[in-house]
N, C-alpha and C positions, 0 to 999 in steps of 0.2 A: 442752730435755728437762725432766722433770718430776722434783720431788725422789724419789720413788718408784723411779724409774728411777736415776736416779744414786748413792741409798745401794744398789739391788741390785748396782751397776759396783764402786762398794766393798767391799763384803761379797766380791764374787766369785763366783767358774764354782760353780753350783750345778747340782746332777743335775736333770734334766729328768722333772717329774712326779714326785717327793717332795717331801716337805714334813712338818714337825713340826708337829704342834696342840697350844698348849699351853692350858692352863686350869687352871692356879695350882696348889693344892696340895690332895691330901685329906685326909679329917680324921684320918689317923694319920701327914702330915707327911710321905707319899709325892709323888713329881708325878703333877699328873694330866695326861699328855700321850702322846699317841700318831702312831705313822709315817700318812700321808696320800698315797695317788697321784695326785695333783697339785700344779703348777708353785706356787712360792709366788705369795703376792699381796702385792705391797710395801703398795699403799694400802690397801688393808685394816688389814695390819698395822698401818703408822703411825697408823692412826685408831683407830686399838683395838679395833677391831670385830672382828678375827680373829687372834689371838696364834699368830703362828706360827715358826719355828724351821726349822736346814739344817745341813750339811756346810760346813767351811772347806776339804776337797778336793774335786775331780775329776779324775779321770784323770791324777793325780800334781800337782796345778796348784795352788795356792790365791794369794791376797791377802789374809791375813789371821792372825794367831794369836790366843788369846784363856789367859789364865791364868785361875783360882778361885782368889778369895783367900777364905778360908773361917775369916772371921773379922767381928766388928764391928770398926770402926776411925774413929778422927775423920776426918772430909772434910778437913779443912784438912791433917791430915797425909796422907793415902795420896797426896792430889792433889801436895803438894812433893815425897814420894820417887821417886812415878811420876815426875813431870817431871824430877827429878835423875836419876834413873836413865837413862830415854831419854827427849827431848824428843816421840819418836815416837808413846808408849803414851798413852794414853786410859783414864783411870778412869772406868766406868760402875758404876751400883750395879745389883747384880743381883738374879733374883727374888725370893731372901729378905733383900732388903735389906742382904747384905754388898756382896762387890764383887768385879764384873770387871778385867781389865787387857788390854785388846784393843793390836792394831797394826795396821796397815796399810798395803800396799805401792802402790805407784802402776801398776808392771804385774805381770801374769801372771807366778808367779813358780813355779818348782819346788819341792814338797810340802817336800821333803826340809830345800831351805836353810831356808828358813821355819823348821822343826821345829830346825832348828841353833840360829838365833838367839832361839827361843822360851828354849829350854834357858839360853844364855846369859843372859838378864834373868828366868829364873826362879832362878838363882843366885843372883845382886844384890840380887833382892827375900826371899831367903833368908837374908842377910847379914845384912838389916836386920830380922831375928825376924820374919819375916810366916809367917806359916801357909800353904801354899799345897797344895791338892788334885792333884795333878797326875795323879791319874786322872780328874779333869774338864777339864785343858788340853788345847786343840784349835790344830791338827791333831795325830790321831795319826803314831807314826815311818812305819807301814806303811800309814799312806793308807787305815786303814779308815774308814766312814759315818759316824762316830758324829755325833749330833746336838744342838746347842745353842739354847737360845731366842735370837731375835734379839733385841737393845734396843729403844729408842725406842718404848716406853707406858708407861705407867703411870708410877713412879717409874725407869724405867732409863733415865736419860738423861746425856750425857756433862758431866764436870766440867772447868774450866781448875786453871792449878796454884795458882790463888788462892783453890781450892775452890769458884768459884760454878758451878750449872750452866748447860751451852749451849743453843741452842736448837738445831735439826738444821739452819738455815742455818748457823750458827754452825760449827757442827762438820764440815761441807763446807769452807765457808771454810778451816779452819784446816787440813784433811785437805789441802787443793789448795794451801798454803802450809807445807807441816810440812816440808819443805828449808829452812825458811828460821825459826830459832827465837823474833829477834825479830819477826817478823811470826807466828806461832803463839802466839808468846806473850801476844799483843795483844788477843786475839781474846776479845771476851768483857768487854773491860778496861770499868770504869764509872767514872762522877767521885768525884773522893773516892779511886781505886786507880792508885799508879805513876806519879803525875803526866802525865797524859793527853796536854797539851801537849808536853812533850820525850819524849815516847813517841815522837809523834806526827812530831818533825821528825827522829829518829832514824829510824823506818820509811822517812819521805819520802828521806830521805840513802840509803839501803839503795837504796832503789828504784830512784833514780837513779844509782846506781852500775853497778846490774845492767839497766840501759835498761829499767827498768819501771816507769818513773814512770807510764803510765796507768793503775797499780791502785792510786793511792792512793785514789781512791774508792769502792774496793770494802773497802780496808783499814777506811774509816771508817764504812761503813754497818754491818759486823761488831763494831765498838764493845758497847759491852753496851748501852748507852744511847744517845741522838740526843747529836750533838756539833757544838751549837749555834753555833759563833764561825766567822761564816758569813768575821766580816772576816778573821779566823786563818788561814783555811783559805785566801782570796784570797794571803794575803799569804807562803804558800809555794809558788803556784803562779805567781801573777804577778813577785812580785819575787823568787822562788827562794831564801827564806829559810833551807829547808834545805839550800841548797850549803856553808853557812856549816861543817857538819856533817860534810861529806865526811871520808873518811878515816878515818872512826872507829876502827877497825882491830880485832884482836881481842880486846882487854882492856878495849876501849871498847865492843864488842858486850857482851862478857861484863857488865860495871857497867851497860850499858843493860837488859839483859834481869832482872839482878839488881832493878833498881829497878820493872820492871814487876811481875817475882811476888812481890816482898815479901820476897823469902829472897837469900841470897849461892849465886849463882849463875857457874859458870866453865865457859865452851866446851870440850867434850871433845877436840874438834876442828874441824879449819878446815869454815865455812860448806859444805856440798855445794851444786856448781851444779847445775842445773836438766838431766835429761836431753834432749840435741838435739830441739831445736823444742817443746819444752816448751810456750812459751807463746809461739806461732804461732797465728794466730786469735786473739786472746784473746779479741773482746769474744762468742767464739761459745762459749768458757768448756769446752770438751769436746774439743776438738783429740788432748790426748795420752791427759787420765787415765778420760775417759769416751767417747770411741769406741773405745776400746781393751776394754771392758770386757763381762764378762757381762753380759745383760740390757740392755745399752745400744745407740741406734737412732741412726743417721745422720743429721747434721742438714741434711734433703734436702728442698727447696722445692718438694718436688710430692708426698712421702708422711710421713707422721709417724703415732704413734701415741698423739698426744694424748689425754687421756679427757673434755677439758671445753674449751670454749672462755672465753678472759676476756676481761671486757669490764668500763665503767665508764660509770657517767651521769656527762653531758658535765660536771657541775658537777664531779664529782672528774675528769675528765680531764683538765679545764683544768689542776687544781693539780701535775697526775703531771710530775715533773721531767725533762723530755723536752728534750736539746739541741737547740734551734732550727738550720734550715738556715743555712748561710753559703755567699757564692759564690767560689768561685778566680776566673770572670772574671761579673763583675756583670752581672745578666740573662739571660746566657748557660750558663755552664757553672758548677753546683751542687759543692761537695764533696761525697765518699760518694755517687757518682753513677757509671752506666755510659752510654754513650754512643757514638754512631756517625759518622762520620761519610764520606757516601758517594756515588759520583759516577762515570762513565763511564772508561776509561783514558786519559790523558793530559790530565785534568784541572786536575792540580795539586795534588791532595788534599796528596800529604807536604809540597812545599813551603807550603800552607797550614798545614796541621797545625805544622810546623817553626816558621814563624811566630808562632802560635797558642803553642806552646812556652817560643819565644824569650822573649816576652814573661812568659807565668806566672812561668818561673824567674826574672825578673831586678825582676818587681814592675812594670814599665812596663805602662800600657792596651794594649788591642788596638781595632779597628776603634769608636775613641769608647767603649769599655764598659771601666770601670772595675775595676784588680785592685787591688788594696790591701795586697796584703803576695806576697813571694816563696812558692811553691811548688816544691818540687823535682819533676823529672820523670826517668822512666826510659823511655827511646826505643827498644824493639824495634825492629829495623831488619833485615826478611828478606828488603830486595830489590834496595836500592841498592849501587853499586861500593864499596868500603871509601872511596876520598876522596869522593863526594858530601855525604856529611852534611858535613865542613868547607868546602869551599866553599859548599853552601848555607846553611852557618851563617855565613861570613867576613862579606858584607854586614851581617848585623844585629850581629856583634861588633865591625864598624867603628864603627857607629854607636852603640849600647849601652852598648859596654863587656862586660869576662866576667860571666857568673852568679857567685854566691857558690860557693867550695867547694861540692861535690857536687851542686850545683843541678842537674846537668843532666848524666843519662849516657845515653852513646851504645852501643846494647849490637848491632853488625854481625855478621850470619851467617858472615862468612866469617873473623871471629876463633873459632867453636866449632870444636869436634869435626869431623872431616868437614865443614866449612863449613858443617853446618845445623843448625838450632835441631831439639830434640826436637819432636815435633807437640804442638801444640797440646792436642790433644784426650786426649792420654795423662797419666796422674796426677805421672808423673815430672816432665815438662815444665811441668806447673803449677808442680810445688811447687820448681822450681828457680826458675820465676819468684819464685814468692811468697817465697823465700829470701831472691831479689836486693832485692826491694820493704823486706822488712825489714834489711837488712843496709843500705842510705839511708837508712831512717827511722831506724835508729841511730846514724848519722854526722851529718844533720841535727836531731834530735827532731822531724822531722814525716814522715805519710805522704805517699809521692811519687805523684803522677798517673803512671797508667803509660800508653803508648801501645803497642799492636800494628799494625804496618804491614810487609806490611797481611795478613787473614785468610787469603787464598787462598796466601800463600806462607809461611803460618806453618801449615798445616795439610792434609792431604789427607780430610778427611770429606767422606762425600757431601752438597753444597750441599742440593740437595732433598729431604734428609730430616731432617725435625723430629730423628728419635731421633737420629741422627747429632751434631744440630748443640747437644746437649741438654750435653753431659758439659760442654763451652765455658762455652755460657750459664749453667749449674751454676760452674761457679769464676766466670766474671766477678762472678755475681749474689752469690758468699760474698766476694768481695773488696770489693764495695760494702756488704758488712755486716761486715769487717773495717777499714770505715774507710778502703778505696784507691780512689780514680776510676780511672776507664779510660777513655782511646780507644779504639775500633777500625775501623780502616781498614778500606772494604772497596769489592768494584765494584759498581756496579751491574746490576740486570737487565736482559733484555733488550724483558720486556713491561708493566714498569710501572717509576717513580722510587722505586725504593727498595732496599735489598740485594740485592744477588742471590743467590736460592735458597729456601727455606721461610720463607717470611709469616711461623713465629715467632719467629726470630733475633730482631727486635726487642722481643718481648714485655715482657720483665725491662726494654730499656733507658729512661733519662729523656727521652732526647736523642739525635733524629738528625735529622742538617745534611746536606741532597741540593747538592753542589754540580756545576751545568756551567757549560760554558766558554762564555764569549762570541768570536768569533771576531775575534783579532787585527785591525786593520787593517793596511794594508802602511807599514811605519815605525816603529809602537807599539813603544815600549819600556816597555809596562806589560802586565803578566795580570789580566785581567779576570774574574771566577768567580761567577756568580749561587747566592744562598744561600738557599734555602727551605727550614722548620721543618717537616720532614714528622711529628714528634713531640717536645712541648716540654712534659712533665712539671712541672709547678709553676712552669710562665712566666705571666705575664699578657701576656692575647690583645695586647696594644698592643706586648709586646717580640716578638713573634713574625711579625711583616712579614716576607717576602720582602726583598732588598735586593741589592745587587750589591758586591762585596770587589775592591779593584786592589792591585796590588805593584809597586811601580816597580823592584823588584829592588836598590836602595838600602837594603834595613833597615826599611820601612815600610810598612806596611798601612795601607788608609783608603775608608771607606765612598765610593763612587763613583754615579754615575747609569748606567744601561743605555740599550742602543742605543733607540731612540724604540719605545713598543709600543707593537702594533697597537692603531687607535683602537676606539672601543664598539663601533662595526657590527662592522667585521671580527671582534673576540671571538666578538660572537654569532653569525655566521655559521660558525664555528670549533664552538660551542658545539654547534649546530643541528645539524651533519655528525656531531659523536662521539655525539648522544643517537642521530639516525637511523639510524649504525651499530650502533650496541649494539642497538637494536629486531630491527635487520632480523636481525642473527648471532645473537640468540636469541631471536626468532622472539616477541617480547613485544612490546605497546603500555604499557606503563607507564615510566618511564625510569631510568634506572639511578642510583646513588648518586652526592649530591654530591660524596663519596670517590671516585669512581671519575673522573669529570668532571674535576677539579681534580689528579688524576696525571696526566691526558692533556694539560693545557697548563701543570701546573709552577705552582702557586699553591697558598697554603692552603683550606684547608676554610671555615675562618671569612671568608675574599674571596672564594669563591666564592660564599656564602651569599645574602651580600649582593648580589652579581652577578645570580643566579637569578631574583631578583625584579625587576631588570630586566628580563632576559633575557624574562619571561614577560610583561613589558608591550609588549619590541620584538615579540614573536610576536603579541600581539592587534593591533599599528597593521599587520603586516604582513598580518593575515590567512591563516596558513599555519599554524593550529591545526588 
């Protein structure tokens, strides 16, 4: 979302079609500002272009109080009293250059309590000789309109308690961290203030206490200035320099946060945690305090109400610090990736998949393709008996050995409720997954690969319909931008190789693996499974062969040869019959897509390409153009 959007989630529920205009002051020192029926315009606003102004209620509701101090006062001080007083308030200087003291709630909160705890810290700051208008603090008791200019132009922008001011990233930052006082406090921090360094590995200690060590990067980009020690920063993420740190406890918060604002500073009280699923999603940054909010939009992959699109010449793209991909299994499966993979019933898929598993979780290769470090996984399982998965797991634990702690959980239908997983397709069900997905990544610090196995019994939507299958591909597609891979298991169709049901189940995914069976011979004690790339997102064409997967049922996978294929002629002869049918069932001379061609005998696109121009030289020796 756009900053626009997000300080309106802050501000809060504003009446629909008012708005205040303001335009500074006339020349006998009155405002010059008047009621407007229509919606505000945040970007406007913020650009200066249109000064406009709202209600801290509605309909009994606000997020926000705001005090008049109605006075001049040094920066350096009102910013230590605010922050002494409550680490929550916000000194902004307001239009005649005294000063505001705003607050802010994270949700939708009743007019009334608001108006209680305004009261309260309008007391505190009475203590300390402030001058305070309080027939200009908002909200009123009784919820009526009254109207205030918004901040953020000209001179009204918000101050830290070291009195420098923020910038409006800056002041979100610290809005979506003000539970947490030494990381508010931080915000803003420059070289030269607080010592940056042990600031720095204090946060990092915080963070990782409360399983959130991947916002130390957002911690540092909020700095007031670039914080340059590229090795520093290596050397609390690799060699976990702040663990050293742990424990700080609360008298050791209080002397850290002391030593950031310059002033002696002591916890009123214990740290507040994070309300439930706080910061779920994170890297989508809106989860609790801006989908929840007025004026704020759904962060939904098919509609947005963006006002500009962004882009960079490729010279500054290069330099934009963009994580490079890495792969959980090399060549094959991508992290922060969705993926399918899918195949007739009785194929083999889970025991495949299981395999495919085995190996991630414990770091060993899979069929010749290199993993290089463990990944945890979490194994939906909505169809096998409660002991399947152990016995299908026993062979590769002979062989193996266990996964590390939590490396690998087995989550079976017939331990839920009722024996069955909520559907799929319903928001509950998501979000108890994505509950379990984070409640692993906190026992291991990494996100877990999750698998669904397999779709059709984790779900009752209608296959063939797109909308149907939309709310699915919707969570998979936000969990591959939360950072979690997916499997998901599914059958195939019945008139082409590939999922079964709506053509765009696949759309969103990286990767999907068509596997069938080759038929046992009488005796074999191995499963044979031909694996074609019917879509392979960021592979290069050389790793995406076709190829054949055996199991000796032993613990071990391993690339195999297939039963002898048909030689050249017979292809094209093969070839020759699917173009002729397709002609004649639609009634066309022209011939149908290599796509289309290459579903019908289970090959890639890219071999078939190459085939075609055969194909179209055995048809000139033959004479049967």
């Amino acid at each position: 979302m756009e900053v626009a959007q997000r300080i309106a989630g802050i501000f809060g529920p504003q009446q629909k079609g008012k708005r205040l205009i303001w335009n500074g002051f006339k020349p006998d020192g009155t405002k010059n500002q008047y009621w407007q029926n229509q919606d505000i315009d945040w970007e406007l606003h913020l650009s200066g272009q249109l000064k406009q102004g709202g209600n801290l209620s509605y309909e009994g509701i606000s997020k926000a109080w705001v005090i008049d101090i109605d006075e001049y006062i040094d920066t350096q001080q009102i910013c230590e009293d605010s922050w002494s007083i409550d680490t929550k308030t916000y000194p902004f200087k307001s239009p005649s250059k005294r000063w505001h003291i705003w607050k802010f709630w994270h949700r939708d909160t009743p007019t009334k309590n608001i108006v209680e705890d305004r009261k309260k810290v309008e007391k505190l700051f009475k203590n300390k000789k402030y001058k305070i208008d309080f027939g200009h603090s908002l909200p009123k008791e009784n919820g009526s309109l009254t109207g205030i200019n918004f901040p953020f132009n000209d001179h009204q922008m918000p101050y830290d308690p070291r009195g420098n001011e923020l910038t409006i990233k800056q002041f979100i930052h610290r809005y979506r961290f003000q539970n947490f006082p030494l990381i508010a406090a931080a915000t803003g921090l420059k070289a030269g203030e607080g010592g940056r360094p042990a600031a720095l590995l204090n946060i990092a200690a915080l963070l990782e206490q409360k399983n959130m060590f991947q916002y130390l990067d957002n911690v540092i980009e909020n700095f007031g200035d670039e914080f340059t020690d590229d090795k520093y920063l290596r050397r609390i993420k690799v060699e976990g320099l702040h663990k050293k740190y742990m424990g700080i406890g609360y008298k050791g918060l209080s002397a850290a946060i002391s030593d950031i604002v310059g002033f002696d500073y002591k916890l009123k009280e214990p740290i507040q945690e994070p309300p439930p699923n706080f910061f779920e999603g994170a890297e989508e940054f809106e989860d609790f305090q801006f989908n929840n909010s007025a004026g704020s939009t759904e962060h939904d992959p098919r509609t947005t109400d963006q006002k500009e699109l962004i882009g960079y010449d490729m010279k500054e793209y290069r330099k934009l610090d963009i994580e490079p991909k890495s792969f959980i299994i090399k060549n094959l499966l991508f992290d922060k990736s969705f993926n399918f993979i899918v195949g007739p019933k009785g194929t083999g898929k889970s025991e495949f998949v299981i395999g495919m598993c085995t190996s991630i979780s414990r770091g060993h290769d899979f069929l010749g393709r290199t993993i290089s470090c463990c990944t945890p996984v979490v194994y939906i399982d909505a169809e096998m008996y409660p002991t399947d998965p152990i016995d299908r797991e026993a062979p590769y634990l002979k062989r193996w050995g266990d996964a590390p702690d939590n490396y690998f959980h087995m989550l079976n239908f017939s331990f839920q409720k009722n024996q069955q997983f909520p559907d799929l397709v319903s928001e509950h069900g998501q979000q108890l997954i994505k509950n379990y997905l984070i409640k692993v990544e906190k026992l291991t610090n990494k996100k877990p690969l999750l698998v669904l196995d397999n779709l059709r019994s984790l779900s009752a939507y209608k296959e063939n319909d797109s909308d149907a299958w939309y709310p699915i591909g919707k969570f998979l597609f936000k969990l591959r931008g939360s950072g979690f891979s997916s499997i998901v298991i599914d059958h195939m169709g019945k008139m082409s190789p590939g999922p079964r049901g709506s053509s765009s189940k696949t759309d969103w995914a990286d990767l999907v693996l068509i596997l069938t069976p080759e038929k046992r011979e009488k005796g074999s004690k191995v499963m044979k499974v031909k694996v074609v790339f019917d879509k392979a997102r960021g592979l290069r064409p050389e790793n995406t062969d076709e190829f054949f997967a055996e199991y000796n049922f032993q613990g071990e996978w391993a690339v195999a040869q297939g039963k002898v294929e048909l030689n050249q002629e017979e292809t094209f002869i093969k070839i020759d019959k699917i173009i002729k049918d397709w002609q004649i069932k639609n009634k066309k001379e022209k011939r149908p897509t290599q796509q289309y061609v290459s579903d019908q005998i289970l090959c890639s696109v890219g071999k078939m390409n190459s085939l075609m121009k055969k194909f179209d030289e055995w048809k000139k020796s033959q004479n049967v153009f």
